[in-house]
N, C-alpha and C positions, 0 to 999 in steps of 0.2 A: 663596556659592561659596568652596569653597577656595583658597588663592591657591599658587601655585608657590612664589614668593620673594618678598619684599620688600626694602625697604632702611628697617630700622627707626631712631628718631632716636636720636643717642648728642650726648652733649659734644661740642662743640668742640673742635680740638686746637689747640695754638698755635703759632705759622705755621712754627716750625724744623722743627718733628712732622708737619708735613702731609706725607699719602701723592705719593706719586708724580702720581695724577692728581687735579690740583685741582678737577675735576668731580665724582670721587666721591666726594672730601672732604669738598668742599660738600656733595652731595646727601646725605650720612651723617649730618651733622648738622643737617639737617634745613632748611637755606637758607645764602645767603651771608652772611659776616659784611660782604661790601662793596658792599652792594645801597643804591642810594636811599631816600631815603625818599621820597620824591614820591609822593603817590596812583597807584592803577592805573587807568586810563579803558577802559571796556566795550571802545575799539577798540582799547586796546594785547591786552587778552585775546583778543580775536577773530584779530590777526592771525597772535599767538604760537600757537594752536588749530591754526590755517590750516597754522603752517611744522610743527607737530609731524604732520598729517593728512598732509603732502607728504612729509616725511623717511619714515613708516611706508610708503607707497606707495615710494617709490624704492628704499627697503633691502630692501623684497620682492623688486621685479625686478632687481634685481642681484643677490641672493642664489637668484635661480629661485623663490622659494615663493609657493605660487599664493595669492593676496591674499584668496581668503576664508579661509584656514586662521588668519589670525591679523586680528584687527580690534585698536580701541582707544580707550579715552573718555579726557577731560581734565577734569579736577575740580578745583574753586576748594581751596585750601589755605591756612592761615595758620601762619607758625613763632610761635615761642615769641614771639616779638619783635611778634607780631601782624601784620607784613610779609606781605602776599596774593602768592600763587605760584600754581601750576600743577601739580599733580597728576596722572602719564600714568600709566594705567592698562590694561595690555596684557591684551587679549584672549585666550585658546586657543580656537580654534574648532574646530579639528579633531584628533584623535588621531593623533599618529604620534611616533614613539619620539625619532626624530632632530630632531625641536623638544626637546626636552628635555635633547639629548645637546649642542646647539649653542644652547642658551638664551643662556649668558653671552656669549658669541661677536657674539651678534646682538644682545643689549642694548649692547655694546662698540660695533658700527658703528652703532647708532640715536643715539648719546650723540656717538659721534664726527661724524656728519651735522649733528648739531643745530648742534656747535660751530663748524662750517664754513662754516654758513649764519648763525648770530647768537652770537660769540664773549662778550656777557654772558649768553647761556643759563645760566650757573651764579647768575645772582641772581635768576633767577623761577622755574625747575625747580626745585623742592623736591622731588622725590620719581619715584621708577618701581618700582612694581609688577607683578604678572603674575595672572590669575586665568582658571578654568577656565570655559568656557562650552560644552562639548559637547553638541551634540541627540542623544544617544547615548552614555550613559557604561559601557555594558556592554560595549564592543569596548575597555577597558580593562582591563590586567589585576591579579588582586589582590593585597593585600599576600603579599609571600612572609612566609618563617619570619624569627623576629627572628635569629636566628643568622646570618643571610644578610650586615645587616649591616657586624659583626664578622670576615668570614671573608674571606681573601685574594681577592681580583676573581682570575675565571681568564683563564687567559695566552693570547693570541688569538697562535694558529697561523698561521704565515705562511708559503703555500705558495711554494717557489722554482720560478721560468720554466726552463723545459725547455730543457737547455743546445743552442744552435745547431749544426746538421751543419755541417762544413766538407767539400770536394771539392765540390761544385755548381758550374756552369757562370753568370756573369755573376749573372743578376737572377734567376735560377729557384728557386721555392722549393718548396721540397718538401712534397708535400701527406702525411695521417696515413695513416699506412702499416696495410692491413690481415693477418693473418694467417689463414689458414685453417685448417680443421682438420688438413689433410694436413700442411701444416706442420709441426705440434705434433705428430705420430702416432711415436713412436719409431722408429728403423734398425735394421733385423734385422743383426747382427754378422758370421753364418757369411753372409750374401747379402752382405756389403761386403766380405770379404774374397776371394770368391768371385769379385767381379768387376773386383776390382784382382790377381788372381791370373791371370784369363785375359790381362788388359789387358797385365801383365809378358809372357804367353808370346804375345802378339799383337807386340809391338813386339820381342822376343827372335827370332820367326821376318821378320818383316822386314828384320833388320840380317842374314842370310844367305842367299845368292845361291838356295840350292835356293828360297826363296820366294817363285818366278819362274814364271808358267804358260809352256806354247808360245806363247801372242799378247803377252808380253813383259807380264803383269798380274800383281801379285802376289795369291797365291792366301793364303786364309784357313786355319791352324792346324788348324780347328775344324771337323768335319765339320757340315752340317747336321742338324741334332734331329728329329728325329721324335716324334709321342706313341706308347707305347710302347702294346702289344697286350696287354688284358687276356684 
């Protein structure tokens, strides 16, 4: 199987040069330089097995990822020093884009779990690997073009929230407003002007007294319309 990453062995560095995290330090070089030497007994392996089988299970469900997507074996290991270790070797069971995209992330809290539960884990972890185990490797997809890459990652568009109405009353919020076609349907010009033209001579004859019937009502400008006789 092909493995995603690993963390292959290099040199030692000398302790001024050590990286920031003393766990991948160690683990980069392929065991601790401050490890015992005492023999390892069947049950020191067994129990170290046990806490790496609990850390994987807990960092799933805190992380939401459902437990069969990723499993994980543990493998006897010897550094150069010939010092026996522990080998975790990560499982992929299932295809999905965002293990990949949050692979380092989730190695980061497996490593960190470990150290919180047995703070010399960096003198028997020798090593974390990752390798594929899909019952289905065709819901993957294929290599793109090599140019790909080479070429700038593109720029993920980021849509902005739709600025808030203000004038609403307390806690009401305003549901999506539909439009209809009449709506949208354009104003005829010569009919708007038309009818702000009577509306001037409607309100022009009520500011003067002739526009007064006998029963004291004001009477309309406008004779009534007829349709006209073809």
């Amino acid at each position: 199987m092909t493995k995603l990453f690993g963390i292959a062995a290099k040199p030692a560095k000398a302790a001024n040069s050590r990286p920031h995290s003393q766990l991948h330090g160690q683990l980069a070089s392929g065991f601790s330089t401050q490890q015992g030497h005492g023999a390892t007994t069947p049950s020191t392996n067994s129990t170290r097995r046990e806490l790496l089988r609990v850390v994987l299970r807990d960092t799933l469900n805190r992380q939401g990822i459902p437990a069969a997507w990723i499993g994980a074996e543990t493998l006897m290991a010897t550094s150069r020093t010939h010092e026996t270790g522990i080998h975790w070797r990560i499982l992929v069971k299932h295809w999905d884009p965002r293990l990949l995209e949050h692979s380092v992330a989730f190695q980061q809290a497996l490593i960190k779990r470990v150290m919180s539960f047995d703070p010399m884990a960096a003198n028997w972890l020798m090593g974390i690997s990752w390798q594929f185990m899909l019952p289905d490797e065709s819901v993957c997809p294929p290599m793109s073009h090599s140019a790909i890459w080479t070429a700038p990652p593109p720029e993920k568009h980021i849509t902005a929230p739709a600025p808030l109405t203000t004038g609403g009353s307390g806690d009401v919020i305003a549901g999506p407003v539909h439009i209809t076609d009449s709506e949208l349907s354009p104003v005829d010009p010569a009919r708007a002007d038309l009818e702000q033209l009577m509306a001037l001579r409607a309100a022009d004859f009520r500011s003067h007294a002739g526009g007064v019937d006998e029963d004291g009502e004001r009477r309309s400008p406008f004779a009534a319309t007829e349709p006209a006789k073809l």
